[in-house]
N, C-alpha and C positions, 0 to 999 in steps of 0.2 A: 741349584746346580748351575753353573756357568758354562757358557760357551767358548773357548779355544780355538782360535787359526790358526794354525802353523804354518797356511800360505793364501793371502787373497791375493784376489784379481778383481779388476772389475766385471760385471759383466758382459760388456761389448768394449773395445778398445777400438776406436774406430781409424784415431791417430795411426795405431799400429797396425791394424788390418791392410789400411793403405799402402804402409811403408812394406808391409813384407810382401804383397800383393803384386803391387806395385815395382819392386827391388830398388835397392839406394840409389838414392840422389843428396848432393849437397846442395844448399843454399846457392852455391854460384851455379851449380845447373840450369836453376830454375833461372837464376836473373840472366843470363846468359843467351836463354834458349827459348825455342816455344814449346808448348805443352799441348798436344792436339786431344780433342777428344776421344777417347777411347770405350767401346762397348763392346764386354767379354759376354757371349750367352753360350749357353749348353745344346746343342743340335744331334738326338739322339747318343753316342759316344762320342763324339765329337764337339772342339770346344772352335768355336769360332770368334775369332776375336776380331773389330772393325774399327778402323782406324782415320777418323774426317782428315781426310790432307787434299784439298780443294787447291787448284793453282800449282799444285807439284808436279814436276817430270818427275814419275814415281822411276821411269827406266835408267836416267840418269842420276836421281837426287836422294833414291832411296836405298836401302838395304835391309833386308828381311833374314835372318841366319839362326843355325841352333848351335850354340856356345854354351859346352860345360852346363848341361840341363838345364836351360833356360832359352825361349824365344826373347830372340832381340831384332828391334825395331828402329832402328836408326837412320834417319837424313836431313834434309835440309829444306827450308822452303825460301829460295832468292828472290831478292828485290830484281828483277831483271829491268824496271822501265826504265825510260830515259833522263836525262839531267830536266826537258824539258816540263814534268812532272812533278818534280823533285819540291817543287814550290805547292803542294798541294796543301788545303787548310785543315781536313778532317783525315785521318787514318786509324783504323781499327783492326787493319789487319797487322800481326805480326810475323816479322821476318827472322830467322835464325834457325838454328840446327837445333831436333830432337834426338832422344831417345828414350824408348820407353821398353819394358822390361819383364818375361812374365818366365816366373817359375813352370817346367813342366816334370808332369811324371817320370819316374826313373826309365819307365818304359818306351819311351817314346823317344824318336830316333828323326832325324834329319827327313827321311824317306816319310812320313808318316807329314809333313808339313805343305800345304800348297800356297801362292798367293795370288790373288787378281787386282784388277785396280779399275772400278767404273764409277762413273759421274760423280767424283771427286771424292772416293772411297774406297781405302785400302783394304779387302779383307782376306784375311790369314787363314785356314782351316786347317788345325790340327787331329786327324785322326786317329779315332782309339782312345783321347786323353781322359774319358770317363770313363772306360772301360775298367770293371772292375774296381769303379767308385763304390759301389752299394754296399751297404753292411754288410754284413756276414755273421747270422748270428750260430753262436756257441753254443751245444749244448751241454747242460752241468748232469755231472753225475753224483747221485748221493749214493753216502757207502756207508 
């Protein structure tokens, strides 16, 4: 007897997990822009999501909004010093506009969204957005 697929997957698509996770970006995004670190965790129903932007006017340079179910995350991080600088030998830090992108539950509504910003750390809290993550198991009837 032989085996038959009719449809494989891998088991972990890790490319893909990113990118839907994640939401689209083009290649010019990326070279374009900066990509800040981002750490999503689970806090009870709540998903908090935190965001390293070190050096940013998050009052003026950022933007935190719910668009069309999805948290977005978008600003800027400026080279503001002066020409006198400008001759420097080593830089690591990068300068340019993000965005970064996260799907939310159908349920979850603007009002349900908070943000704060201390010691050089964006974070978001979405409430409720695991609520009513858990299975839910069926039960079968036999007849």
């Amino acid at each position: 007897m032989s085996n038959v697929a009719l449809w494989t997957r891998p088991a972990f698509d890790t490319d893909r997990f990113i990118r839907e996770f994640f939401g689209p970006a083009t290649a010019g995004d990326w070279a374009k822009g900066i990509n800040p670190a981002v750490e999503v965790t689970r806090d009870g129903d709540d998903a908090v999501v935190r965001v390293d932007l070190p050096g940013v006017d998050v009052e003026k340079d950022v933007t935190v909004e719910v668009d069309r179910g999805r948290l977005v995350i978008r600003g800027e991080r400026r080279d503001e010093r002066s020409d006198e600088t400008a001759g420097r030998t080593i830089s690591e830090v990068r300068y340019g506009s993000f965005r970064r992108s996260f799907t939310l539950p159908a349920h979850v509504t603007g009002d349900a969204v908070t943000a704060g910003y201390e010691a050089g750390v964006l974070t978001v809290r979405v409430a409720g957005a695991h609520k009513g993550a858990e299975a839910q198991r069926i039960a079968v009837e036999s007849k």
